[in-house]
N, C-alpha and C positions, 0 to 999 in steps of 0.2 A: 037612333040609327044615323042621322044625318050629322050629327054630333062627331060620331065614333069616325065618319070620314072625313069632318075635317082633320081630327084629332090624326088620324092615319097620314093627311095630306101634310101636314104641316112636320110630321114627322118624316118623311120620305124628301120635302124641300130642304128642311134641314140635316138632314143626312146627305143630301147630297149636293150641298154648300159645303161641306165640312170636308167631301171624299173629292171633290172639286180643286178645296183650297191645297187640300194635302198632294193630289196629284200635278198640281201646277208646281208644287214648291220644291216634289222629288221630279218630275222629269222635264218640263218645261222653264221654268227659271236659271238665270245662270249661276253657276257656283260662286256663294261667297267665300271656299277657303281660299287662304292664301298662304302660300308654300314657299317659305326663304332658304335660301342656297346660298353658300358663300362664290366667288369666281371661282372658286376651284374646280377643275375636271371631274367629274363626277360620273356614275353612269346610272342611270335607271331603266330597270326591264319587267314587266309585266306589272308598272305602279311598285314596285319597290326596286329600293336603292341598292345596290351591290357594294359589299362590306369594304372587299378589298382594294386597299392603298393600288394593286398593278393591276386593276382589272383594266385601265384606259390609260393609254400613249398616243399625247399629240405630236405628230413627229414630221415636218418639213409639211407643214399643212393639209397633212392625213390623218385619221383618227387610228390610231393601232389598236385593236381589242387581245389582250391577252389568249393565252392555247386554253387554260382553266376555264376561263370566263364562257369563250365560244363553246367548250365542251360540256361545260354542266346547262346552260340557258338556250342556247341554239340548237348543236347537232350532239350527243353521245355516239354517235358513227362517225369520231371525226378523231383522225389519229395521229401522227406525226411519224418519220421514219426519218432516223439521225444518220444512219449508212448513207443512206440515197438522197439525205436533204429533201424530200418529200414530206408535201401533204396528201393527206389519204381519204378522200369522201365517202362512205359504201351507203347504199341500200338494197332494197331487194333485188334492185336488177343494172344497176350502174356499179361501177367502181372508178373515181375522177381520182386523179394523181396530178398534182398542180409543183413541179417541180419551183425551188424558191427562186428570186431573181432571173427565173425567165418567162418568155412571152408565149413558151407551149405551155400544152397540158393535154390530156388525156380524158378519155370516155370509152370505158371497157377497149382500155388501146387503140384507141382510134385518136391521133392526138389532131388538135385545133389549135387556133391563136384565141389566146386572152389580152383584154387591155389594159386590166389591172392586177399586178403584178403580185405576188405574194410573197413579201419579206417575212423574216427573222429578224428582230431585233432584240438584240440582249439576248438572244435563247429562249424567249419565252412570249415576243407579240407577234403577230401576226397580221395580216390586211386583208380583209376578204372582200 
């Protein structure tokens, strides 16, 4: 009997030397990978990289994100309007209207100042 407890005990310390080590190794130590990038602009969004060559424009020391890029990763209620030169935000109870190169914009018609402006560049980046 006295036997089968240590035989027990010594099973229970090493099991839990072993679920110890493995747990220090996945949550508490720091990572060894190491991830090389070349200087190139690049973007990554939820740990992966985004394929396309125009999904990022650096442009006068602002980062442009592409109208694709923003629409597939960020918002799918995100639209553009070429008539009016607008951008078009909606959800269930807003609708923002961020007219391009200028300093209003809109909240279910209600319009306000913004500080940062919303270009078009090339037809296809954007600044949000």
């Amino acid at each position: 009997m006295k036997r089968n407890v240590v035989i027990l005990l010594l099973i229970l310390i090493l099991g839990g030397t072993i679920g110890g080590f493995i747990y220090y190794e996945q949550y508490i130590s720091p990572s060894q990978k190491v991830i090389a990038y070349s200087d190139d602009l690049y973007l990554i969004v939820e740990d992966q990289e985004v394929d396309s060559e125009d999904a990022v424009l650096f442009y006068e020391d602002i980062l442009y994100l592409s109208f694709p890029t923003i629409e597939y990763f960020v918002d799918n209620d995100i639209f553009y309007d070429d008539s009016e030169e607008t951008l078009i935000i909606t959800d269930k109870e807003k609708v923002l209207r961020y007219k391009l190169d200028d300093t209003t914009a809109s909240i279910n018609n209600k319009e306000f100042f913004i500080t940062n402006v919303i270009k078009n560049l090339m037809k296809k980046y954007i600044f949000l």
